[in-house]
N, C-alpha and C positions, 0 to 999 in steps of 0.2 A: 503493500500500500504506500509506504514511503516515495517509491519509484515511482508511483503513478502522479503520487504530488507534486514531486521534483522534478521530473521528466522536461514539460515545459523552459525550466529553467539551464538547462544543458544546453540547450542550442543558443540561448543570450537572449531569447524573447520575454523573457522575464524583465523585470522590474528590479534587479539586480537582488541583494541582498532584504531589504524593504518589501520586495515583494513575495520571497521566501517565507519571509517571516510571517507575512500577512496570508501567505494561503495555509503556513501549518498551523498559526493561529484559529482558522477559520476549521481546520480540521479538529484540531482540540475542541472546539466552540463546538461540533457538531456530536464529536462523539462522549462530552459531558451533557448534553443534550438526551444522547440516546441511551448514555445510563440512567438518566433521571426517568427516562419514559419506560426501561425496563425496570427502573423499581416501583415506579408509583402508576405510571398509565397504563399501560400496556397490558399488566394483571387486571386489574379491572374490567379495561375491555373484554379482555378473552372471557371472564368472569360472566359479564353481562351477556356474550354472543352464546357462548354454553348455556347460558341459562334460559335460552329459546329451545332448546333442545333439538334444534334445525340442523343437521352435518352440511348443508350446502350453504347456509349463513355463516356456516364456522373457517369451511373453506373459502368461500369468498372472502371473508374477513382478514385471513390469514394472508391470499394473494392480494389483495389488496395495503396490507400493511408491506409487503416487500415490494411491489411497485413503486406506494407514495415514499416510500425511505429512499427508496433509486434516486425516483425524481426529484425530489425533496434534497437529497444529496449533490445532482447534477445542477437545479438549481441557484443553491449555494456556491455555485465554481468548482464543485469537485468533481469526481468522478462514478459513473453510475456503478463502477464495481467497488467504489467503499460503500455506497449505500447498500447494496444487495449484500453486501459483509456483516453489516451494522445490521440489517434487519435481521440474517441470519442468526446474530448473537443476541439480538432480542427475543426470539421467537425460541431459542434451547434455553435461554434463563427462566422462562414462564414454568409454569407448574404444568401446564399443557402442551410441552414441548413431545411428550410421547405421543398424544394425540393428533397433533400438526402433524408431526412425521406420519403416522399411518394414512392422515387422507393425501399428502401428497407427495407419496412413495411413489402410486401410479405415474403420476406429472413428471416425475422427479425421473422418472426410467424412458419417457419420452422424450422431456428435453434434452435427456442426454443423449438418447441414436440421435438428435438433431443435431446436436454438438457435433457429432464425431462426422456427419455426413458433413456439414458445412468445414469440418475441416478438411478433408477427404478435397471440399471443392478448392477450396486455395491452392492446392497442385498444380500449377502452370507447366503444362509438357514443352512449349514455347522457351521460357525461361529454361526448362535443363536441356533444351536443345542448343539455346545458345552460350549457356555455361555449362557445362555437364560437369567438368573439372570440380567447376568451384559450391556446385551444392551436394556433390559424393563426396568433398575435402570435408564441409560447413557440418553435414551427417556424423563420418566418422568422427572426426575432432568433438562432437557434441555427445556420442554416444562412445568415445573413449575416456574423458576427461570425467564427466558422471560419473558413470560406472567404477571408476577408479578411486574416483573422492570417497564415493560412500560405501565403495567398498571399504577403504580406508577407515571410516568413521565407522562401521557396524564393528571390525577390527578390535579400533579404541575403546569399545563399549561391551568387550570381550566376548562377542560371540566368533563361535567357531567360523573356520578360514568357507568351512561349504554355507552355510545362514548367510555370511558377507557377500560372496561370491554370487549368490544365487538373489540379493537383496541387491547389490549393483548391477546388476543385468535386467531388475524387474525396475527400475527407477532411473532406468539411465536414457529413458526420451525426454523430450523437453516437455517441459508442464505447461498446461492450456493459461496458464496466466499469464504466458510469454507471447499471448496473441491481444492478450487486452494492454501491453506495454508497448507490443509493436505498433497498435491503433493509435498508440497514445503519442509513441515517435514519429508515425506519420502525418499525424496532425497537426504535430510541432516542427514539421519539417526534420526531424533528426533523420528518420530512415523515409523521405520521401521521394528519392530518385530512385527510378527502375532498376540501375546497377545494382545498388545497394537491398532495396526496400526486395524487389523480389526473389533472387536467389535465398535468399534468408527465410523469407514466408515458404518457400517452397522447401528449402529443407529440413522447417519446422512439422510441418504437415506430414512430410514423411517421416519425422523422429517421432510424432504423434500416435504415425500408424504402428511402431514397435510397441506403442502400450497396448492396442488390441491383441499382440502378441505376446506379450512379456507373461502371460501367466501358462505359455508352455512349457517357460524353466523353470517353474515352478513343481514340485512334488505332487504326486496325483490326487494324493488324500486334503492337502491345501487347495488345489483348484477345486476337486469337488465339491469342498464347504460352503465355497461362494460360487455355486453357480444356484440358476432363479429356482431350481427344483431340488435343491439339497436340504436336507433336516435342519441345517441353520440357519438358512432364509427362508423356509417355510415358519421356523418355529417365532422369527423374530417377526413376521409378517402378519402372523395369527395376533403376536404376544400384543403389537400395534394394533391392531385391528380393536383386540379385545375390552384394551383400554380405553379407544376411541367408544366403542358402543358404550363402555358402561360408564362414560363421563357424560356424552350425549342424549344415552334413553336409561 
């Protein structure tokens, strides 16, 4: 989140120091705002929305509280992925934070094949036809350097050499927040020339596709646990679900 704030300010479009100061000010202002609203408002609300005993008031209420926090965020001059942060931190402090999670587990497994398709579309074949060198260099270098860091860190944290090995191999794509930093440099002009801006988006998109992959190096009995039809996403699906009915009817 820091980067997202600071971003702008790397290219010199900033307001130098003064303005620095004035957007993490504005960040503090917002997220002592949204402690206040997670201790004192927000309970209440959910409080009063449960107590219609309505599941589609309670949903609604719910996406409606993480949209007006986006917007509400954006705004303010920030950015829509601290609000969508902020709202999510508001919505697990509540006491009905189990219940939120069961009605919008379903949403939650949808936006995400959305995710992963609109990432899928960023792939310019254009772009590695005219650089093929420089985004199979941009790949490797991104899925050696990971891999290796954290293998190093699971190491320091003395798990054995195979846990490390097998934990830098499954974390060693780039993470989807490195698409909402990227949007943020090309609007700040940092990464907005074609040289730059798209080899990079396109060897992001592909380090992305190795996490639809990454749970093959993983052990059988691990992958089976988390897939949608295994005793432990069944049981934690129900255990939501359950909670949701018997806080609602």
């Amino acid at each position: 989140m820091p980067m997202v704030l600071l971003t702008p300010f790397l290219t010199g479009e900033g307001t130098g120091m003064v303005g620095a100061l004035w957007v993490i000010a504005k960040a503090l202002l917002f997220v002592g705002g949204a402690v206040v609203a997670a201790r004192w408002i927000v309970p209440r609300l959910l409080h009063y929305v449960v107590g219609t005993r309505r599941r589609d008031v309670f949903l609604l209420a719910i996406i409606l509280l993480c949209l007006g926090t986006a917007w509400a965020s954006a705004r303010a001059g920030l950015s829509l992925a601290l609000g969508a942060f902020i709202a999510g931190l508001l919505i697990s402090e509540s006491e009905y934070s189990h219940q939120a999670l069961g009605e919008i587990l379903p949403l939650r497994e949808v936006f995400n094949s959305l995710f992963f398709v609109s990432i899928g579309m960023l792939f310019d074949v254009r772009t590695v036809a005219a650089s093929p060198w420089l985004v199979v260099g941009a790949i490797v270098v991104v899925l050696v350097i990971k891999s290796v860091i954290t293998t190093g860190v699971a190491l320091a944290l003395g798990q054995s050499l195979r846990i490390a090995v097998l934990v830098g191999l499954a974390l060693a794509q780039i993470g989807e927040f490195s698409f909402v930093l990227s949007k943020v440099g090309a609007s700040s002009s940092t990464a907005s020339t074609t040289n730059s801006f798209s080899p990079s988006r396109s060897a992001a998109s592909r380090s992305s596709r190795c996490f639809l992959r990454s749970d093959r190096v993983l052990p059988r009995d691990s992958r089976a646990s988390h897939r949608p039809g295994s005793p432990l996403v069944t049981q934690r699906r129900s255990r939501c679900a359950k909670v949701s009915r018997s806080r609602i009817t």
